[in-house]
DRENDO-1510 file (C-alpha; in Angstrom, 1 decimal, always signed):
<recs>
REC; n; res; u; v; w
REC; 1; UNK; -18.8; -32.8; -0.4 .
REC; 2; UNK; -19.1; -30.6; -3.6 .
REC; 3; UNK; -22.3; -30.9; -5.5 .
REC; 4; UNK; -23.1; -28.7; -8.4 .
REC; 5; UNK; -26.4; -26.3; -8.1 .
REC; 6; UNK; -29.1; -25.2; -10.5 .
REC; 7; UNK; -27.4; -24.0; -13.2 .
REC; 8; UNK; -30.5; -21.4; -13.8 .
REC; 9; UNK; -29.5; -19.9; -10.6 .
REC; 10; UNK; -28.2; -16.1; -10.5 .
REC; 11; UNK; -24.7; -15.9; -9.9 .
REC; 12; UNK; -22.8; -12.5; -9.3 .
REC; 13; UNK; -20.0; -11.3; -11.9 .
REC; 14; UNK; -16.9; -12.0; -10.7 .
REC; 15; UNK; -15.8; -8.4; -10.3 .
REC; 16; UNK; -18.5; -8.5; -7.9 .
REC; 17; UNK; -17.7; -11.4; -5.8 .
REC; 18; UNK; -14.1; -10.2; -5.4 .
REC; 19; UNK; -15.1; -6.7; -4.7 .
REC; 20; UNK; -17.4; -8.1; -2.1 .
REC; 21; UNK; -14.8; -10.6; -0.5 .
REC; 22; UNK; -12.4; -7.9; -0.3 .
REC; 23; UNK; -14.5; -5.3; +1.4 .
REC; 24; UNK; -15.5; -8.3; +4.0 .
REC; 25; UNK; -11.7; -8.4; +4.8 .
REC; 26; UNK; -11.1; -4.7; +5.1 .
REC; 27; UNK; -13.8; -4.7; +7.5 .
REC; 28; UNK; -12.5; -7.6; +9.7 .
REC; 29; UNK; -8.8; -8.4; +9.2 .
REC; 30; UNK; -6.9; -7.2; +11.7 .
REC; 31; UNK; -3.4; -5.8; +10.7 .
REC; 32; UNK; -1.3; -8.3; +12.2 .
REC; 33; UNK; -1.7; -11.4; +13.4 .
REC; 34; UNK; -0.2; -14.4; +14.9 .
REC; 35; UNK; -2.1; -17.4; +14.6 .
REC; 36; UNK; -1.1; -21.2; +16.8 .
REC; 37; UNK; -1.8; -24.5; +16.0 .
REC; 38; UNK; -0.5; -28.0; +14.8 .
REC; 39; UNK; +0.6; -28.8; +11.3 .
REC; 40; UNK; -0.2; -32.4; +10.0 .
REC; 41; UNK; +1.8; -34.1; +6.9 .
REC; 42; UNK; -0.2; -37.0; +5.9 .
REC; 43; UNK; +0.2; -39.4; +2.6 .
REC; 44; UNK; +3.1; -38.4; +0.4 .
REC; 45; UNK; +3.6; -35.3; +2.4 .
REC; 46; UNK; +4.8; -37.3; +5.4 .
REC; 47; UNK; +8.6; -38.6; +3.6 .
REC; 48; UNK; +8.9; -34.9; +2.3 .
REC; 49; UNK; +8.5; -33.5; +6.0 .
REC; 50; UNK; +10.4; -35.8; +7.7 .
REC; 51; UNK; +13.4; -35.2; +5.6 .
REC; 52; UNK; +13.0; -31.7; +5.7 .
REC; 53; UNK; +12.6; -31.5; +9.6 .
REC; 54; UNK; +14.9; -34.1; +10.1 .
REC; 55; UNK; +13.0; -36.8; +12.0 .
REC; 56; UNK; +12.5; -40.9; +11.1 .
REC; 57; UNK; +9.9; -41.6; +8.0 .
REC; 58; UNK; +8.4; -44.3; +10.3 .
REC; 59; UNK; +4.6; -43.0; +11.0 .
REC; 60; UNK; +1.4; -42.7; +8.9 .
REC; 61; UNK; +1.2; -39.0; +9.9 .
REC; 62; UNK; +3.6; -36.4; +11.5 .
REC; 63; UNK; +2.9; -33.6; +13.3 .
REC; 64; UNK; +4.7; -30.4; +14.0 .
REC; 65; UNK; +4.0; -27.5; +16.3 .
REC; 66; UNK; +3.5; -23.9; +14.6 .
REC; 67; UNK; +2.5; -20.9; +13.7 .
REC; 68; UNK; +0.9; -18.3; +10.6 .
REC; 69; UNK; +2.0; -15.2; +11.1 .
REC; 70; UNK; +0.2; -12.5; +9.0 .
REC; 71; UNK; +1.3; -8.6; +8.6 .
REC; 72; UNK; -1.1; -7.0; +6.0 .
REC; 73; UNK; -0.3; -6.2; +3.2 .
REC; 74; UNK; +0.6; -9.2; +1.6 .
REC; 75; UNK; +3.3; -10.2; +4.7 .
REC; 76; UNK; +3.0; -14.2; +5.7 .
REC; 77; UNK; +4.9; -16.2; +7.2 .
REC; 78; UNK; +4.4; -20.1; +8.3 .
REC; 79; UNK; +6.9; -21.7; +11.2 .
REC; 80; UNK; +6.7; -25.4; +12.1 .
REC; 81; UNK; +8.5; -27.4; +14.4 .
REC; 82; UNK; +9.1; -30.7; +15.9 .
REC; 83; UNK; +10.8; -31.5; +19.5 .
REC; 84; UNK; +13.4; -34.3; +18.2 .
REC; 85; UNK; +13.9; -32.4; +14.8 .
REC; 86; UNK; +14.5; -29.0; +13.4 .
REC; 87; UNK; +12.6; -25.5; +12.4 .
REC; 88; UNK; +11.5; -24.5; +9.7 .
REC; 89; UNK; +9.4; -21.6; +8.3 .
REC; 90; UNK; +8.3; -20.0; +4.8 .
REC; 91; UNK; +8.0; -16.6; +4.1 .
REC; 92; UNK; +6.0; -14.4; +1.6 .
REC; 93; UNK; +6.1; -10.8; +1.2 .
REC; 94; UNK; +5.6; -8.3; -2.0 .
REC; 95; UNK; +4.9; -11.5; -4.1 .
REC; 96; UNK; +8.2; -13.1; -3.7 .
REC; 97; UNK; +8.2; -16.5; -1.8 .
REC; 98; UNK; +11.3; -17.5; +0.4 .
REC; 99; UNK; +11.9; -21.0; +2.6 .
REC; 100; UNK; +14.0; -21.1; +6.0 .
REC; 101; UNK; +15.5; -24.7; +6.2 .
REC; 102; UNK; +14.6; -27.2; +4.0 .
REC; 103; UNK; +11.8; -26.2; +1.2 .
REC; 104; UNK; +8.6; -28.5; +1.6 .
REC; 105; UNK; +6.2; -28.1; -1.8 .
REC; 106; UNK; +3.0; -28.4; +0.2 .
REC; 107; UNK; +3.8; -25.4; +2.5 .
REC; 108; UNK; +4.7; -23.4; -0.1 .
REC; 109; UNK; +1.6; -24.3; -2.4 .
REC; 110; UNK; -0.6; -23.5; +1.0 .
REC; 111; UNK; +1.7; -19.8; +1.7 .
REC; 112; UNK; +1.3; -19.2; -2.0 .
REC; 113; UNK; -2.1; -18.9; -1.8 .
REC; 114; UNK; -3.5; -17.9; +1.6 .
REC; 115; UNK; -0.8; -14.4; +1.4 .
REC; 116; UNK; -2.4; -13.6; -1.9 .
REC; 117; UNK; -6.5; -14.0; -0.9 .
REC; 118; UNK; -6.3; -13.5; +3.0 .
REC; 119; UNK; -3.6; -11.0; +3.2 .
REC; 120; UNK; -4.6; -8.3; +1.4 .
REC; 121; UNK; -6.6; -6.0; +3.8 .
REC; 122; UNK; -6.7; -2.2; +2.6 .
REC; 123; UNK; -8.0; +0.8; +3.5 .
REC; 124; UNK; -11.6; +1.5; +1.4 .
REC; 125; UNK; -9.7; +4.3; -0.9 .
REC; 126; UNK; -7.3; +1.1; -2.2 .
REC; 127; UNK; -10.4; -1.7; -2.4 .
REC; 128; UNK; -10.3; -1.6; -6.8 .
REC; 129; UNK; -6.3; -1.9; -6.5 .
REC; 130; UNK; -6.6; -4.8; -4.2 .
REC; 131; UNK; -9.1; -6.9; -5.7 .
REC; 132; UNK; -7.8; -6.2; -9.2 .
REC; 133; UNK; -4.2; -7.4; -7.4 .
REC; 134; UNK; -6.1; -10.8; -6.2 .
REC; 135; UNK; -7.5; -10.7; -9.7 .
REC; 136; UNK; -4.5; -10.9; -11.4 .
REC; 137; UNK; -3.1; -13.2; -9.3 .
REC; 138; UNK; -5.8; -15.8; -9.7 .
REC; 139; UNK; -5.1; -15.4; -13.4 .
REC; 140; UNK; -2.1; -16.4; -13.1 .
REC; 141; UNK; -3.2; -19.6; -12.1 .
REC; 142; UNK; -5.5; -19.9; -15.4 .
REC; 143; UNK; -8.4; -19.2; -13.4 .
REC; 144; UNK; -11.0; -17.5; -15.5 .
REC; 145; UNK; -12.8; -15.4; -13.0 .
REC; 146; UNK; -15.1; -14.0; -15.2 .
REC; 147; UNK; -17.0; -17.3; -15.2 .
REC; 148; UNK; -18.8; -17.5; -12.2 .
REC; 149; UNK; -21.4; -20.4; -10.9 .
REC; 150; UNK; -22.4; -22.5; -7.7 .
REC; 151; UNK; -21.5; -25.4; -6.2 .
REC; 152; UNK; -21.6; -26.4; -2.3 .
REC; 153; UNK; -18.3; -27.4; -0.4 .
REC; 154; UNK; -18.7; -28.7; +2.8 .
REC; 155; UNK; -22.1; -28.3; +2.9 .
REC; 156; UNK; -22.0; -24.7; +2.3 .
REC; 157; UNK; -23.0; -22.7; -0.7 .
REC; 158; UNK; -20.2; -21.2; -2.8 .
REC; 159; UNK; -19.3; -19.0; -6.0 .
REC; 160; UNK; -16.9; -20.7; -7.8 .
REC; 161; UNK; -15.0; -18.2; -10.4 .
REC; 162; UNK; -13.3; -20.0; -13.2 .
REC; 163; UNK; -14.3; -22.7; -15.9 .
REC; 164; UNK; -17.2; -24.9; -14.4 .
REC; 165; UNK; -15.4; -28.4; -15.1 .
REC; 166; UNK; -13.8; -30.6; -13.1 .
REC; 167; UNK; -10.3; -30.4; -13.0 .
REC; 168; UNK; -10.2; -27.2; -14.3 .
REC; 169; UNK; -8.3; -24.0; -12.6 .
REC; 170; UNK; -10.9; -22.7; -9.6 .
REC; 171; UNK; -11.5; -20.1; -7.0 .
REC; 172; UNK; -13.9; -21.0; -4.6 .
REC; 173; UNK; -15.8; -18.2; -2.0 .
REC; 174; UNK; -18.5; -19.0; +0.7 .
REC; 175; UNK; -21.7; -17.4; -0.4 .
REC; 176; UNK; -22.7; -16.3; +3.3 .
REC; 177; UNK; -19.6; -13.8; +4.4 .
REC; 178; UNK; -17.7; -13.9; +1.3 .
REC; 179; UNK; -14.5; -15.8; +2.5 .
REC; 180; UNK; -12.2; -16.9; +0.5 .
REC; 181; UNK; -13.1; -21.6; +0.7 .
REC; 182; UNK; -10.4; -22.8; -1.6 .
REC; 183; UNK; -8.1; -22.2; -4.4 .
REC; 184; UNK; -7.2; -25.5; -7.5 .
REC; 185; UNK; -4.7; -25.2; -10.3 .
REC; 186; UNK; -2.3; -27.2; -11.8 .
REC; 187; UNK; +0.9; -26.6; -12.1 .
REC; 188; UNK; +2.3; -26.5; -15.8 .
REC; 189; UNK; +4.8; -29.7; -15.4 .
REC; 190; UNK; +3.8; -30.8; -12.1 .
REC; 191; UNK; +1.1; -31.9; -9.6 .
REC; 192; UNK; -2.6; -30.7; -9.1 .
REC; 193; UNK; -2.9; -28.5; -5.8 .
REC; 194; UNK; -6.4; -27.6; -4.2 .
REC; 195; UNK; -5.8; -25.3; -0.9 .
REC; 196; UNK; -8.8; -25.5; +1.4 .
REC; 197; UNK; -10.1; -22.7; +3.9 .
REC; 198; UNK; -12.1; -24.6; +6.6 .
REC; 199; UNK; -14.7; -22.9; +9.3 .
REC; 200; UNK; -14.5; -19.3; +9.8 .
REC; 201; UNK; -16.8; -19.9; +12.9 .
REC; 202; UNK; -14.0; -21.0; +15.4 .
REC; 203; UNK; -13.5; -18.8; +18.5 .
REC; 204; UNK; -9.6; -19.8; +18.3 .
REC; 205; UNK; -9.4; -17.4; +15.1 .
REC; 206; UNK; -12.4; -15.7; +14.8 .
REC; 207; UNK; -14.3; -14.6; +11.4 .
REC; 208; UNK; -10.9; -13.3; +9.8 .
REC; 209; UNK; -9.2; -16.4; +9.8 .
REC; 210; UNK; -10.2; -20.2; +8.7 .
REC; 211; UNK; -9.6; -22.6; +11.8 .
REC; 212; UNK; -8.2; -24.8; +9.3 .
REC; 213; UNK; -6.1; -25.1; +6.5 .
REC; 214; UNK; -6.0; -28.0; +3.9 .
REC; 215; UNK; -3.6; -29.2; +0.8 .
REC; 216; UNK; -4.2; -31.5; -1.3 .
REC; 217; UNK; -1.9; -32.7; -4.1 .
REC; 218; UNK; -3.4; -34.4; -6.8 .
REC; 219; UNK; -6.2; -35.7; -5.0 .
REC; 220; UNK; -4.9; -36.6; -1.3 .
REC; 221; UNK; -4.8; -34.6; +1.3 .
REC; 222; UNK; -0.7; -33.9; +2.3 .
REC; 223; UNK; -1.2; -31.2; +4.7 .
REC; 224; UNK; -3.5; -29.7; +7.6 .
REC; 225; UNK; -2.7; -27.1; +10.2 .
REC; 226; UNK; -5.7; -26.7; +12.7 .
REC; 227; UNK; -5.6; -23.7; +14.7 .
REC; 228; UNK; -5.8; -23.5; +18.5 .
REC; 229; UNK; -5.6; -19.8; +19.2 .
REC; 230; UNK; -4.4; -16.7; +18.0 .
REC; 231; UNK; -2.9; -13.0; +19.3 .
REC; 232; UNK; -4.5; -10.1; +17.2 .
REC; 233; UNK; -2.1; -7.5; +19.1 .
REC; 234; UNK; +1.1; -9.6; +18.2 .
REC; 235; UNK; +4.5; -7.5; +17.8 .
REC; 236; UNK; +5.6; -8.9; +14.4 .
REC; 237; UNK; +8.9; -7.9; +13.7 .
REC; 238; UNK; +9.3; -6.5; +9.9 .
REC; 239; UNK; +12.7; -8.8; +10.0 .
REC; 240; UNK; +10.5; -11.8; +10.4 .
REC; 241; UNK; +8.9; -11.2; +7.0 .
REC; 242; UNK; +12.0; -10.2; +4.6 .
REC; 243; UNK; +12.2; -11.0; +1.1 .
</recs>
């Protein structure tokens, strides 16, 4: 699945890359959106969900109904629920992260990063602040996104922004459209995440949103929610998305 390329390849700063993912954004992301689909808590993700939503640990996956609801800028919010359980949800807004219910790590490491990279659509006057904003925050994750190469990631071409080496803090963007494919750091006393952004080709979300969405946690997959369609004219009340 990811393969290194020719290293004498020409690769674009990384300014330029985020500049260019950025400006692919503003030009498609509509201002709110409500996105619906299935979330899937496989491996060790599967105990951590069921406690949370209050169902029986007795499968090898469980699945909850749900939703990503998105209010640019910088607005998300995640709901899942199952039919004999509870509801849950995990908000982001204005950087600071909040859980309704029980708090499940993998959702949060997933809202952590697809608010930050996906959620940032600006006007062209405010493209600099916003991709210096996504900047920063990819810093913060010890990605060094001045180092830019190529790999491939699901058979796709990719820029990948930080220190080459495996294992080391990434940010990975589709070469063709500039989308944001996934994000990897480590935590400083706890697990290695990698958040996936699968297929921007899917009619059931269009070109601004992934169809899927992946977490890994050191190595296995915990968490997948698959879209199935979504409402770019949704009424999204500000009271949904409060810090």
């Amino acid at each position: 699945m990811l393969t290194a390329l020719a290293a004498g390849a020409y690769v674009l700063p990384g300014g330029s890359i985020l500049r260019r993912m950025v400006g692919a954004q503003d030009e498609s992301m509509p201002s709110s959106l409500r996105v619906e689909g299935t979330w899937v808590f496989s491996g060790s993700g599967v105990k951590e969900a069921a406690g949370a939503l209050r169902v029986p640990f007795e499968r090898s996956e469980l699945i909850a109904d749900g939703a990503i609801l998105i209010k640019t800028p910088g607005r998300c919010r995640f709901e899942l629920s199952v039919p004999e359980g509870t509801r849950l949800a995990a908000v982001q807004a204005s950087g600071r992260r909040r859980a309704e219910g029980a708090e499940l790590a993998p959702l949060m490491a997933a809202l952590s990063q697809l608010c930050p990279v996906l959620g940032v659509r600006a006007s062209s006057d405010h493209d600099l602040a916003t991709r210096d904003a996504v900047e920063q925050h990819l810093q913060s994750l010890g990605i060094a996104t001045r180092t830019t190469s190529l790999a491939r990631f699901g058979g796709e071409v990719a820029y990948v922004l930080g220190e080459p080496e495996e294992g080391k803090p990434q940010f990975w963007i589709y070469k063709d459209g500039f989308r944001p494919a996934r994000v990897r750091w480590k935590e400083k006393t706890g697990p290695a995440w990698d958040v996936r952004f699968i297929d921007y080709t899917s009619p059931a979300t269009g070109e601004w949103m992934p169809r899927s969405l992946e977490v890994w946690r050191d190595g296995q997959r915990v968490l997948r929610f698959t879209a199935i369609k979504s409402d770019t004219r949704a009424a999204l009340n500000d009271k949904l998305f409060a810090p």
